[in-house]
C-alpha positions as protocol buffer text, in pm:
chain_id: "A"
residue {
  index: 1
  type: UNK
  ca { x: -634 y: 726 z: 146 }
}
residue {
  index: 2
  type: UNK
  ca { x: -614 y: 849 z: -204 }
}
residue {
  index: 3
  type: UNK
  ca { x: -927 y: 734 z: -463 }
}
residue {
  index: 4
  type: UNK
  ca { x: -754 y: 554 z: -728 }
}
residue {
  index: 5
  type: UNK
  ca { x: -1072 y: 553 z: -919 }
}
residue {
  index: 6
  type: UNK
  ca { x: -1036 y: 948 z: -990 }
}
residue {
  index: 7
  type: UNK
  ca { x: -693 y: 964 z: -1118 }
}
residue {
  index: 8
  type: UNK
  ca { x: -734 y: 1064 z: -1485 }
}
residue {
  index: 9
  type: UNK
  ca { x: -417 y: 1077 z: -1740 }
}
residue {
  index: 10
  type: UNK
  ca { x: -205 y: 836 z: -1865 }
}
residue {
  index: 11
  type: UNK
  ca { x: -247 y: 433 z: -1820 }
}
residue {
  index: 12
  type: UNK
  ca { x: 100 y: 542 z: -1597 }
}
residue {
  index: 13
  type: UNK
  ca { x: -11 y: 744 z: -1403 }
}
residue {
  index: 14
  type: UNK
  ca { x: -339 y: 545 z: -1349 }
}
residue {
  index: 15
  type: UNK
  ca { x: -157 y: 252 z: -1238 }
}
residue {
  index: 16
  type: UNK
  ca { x: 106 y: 448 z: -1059 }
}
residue {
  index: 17
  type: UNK
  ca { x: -160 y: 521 z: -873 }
}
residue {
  index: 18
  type: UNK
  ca { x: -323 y: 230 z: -758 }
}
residue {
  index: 19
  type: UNK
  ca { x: 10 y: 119 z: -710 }
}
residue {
  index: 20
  type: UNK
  ca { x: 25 y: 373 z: -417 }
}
residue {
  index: 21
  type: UNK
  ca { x: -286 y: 276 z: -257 }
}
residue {
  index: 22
  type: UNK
  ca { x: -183 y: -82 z: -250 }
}
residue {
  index: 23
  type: UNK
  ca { x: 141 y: -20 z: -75 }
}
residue {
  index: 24
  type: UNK
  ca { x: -18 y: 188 z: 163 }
}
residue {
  index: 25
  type: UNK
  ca { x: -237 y: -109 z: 224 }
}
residue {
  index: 26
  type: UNK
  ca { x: 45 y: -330 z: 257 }
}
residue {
  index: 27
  type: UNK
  ca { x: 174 y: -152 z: 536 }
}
residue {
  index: 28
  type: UNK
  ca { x: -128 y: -117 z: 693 }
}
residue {
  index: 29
  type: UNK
  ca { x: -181 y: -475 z: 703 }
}
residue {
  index: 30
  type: UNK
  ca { x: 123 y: -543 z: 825 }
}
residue {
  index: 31
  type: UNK
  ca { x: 116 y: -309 z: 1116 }
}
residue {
  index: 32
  type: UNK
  ca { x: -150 y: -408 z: 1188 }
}
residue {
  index: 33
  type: UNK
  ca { x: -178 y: -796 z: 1158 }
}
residue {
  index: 34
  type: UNK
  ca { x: 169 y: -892 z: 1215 }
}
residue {
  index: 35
  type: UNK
  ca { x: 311 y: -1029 z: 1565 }
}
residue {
  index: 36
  type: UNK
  ca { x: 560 y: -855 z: 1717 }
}
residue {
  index: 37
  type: UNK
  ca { x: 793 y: -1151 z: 1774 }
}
residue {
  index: 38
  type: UNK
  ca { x: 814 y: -1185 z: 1357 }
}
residue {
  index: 39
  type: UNK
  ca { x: 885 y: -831 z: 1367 }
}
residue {
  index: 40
  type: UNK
  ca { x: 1184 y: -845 z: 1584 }
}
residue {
  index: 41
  type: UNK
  ca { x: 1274 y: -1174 z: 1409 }
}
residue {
  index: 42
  type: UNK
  ca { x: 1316 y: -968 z: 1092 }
}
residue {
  index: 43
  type: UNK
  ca { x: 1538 y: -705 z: 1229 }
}
């Protein structure tokens, strides 16, 4: 996972980047912590 801490540049780009790393952990979390009968319920 990308360092958000490094990214240098414009406040955009800064907080395009953290932006990034907290989707990715969205989706991590979810994979991971979410049962698979909500999962199917949302499909």
């Amino acid at each position: 996972m990308p360092d958000p801490t490094d990214v240098g540049g414009r406040r955009e780009q800064i907080m395009a980047s953290y932006r990034d790393v907290r989707e990715r952990l969205k989706a991590r979390i979810s994979r991971r912590f979410l049962l698979p009968e909500v999962k199917n319920a949302a499909d």
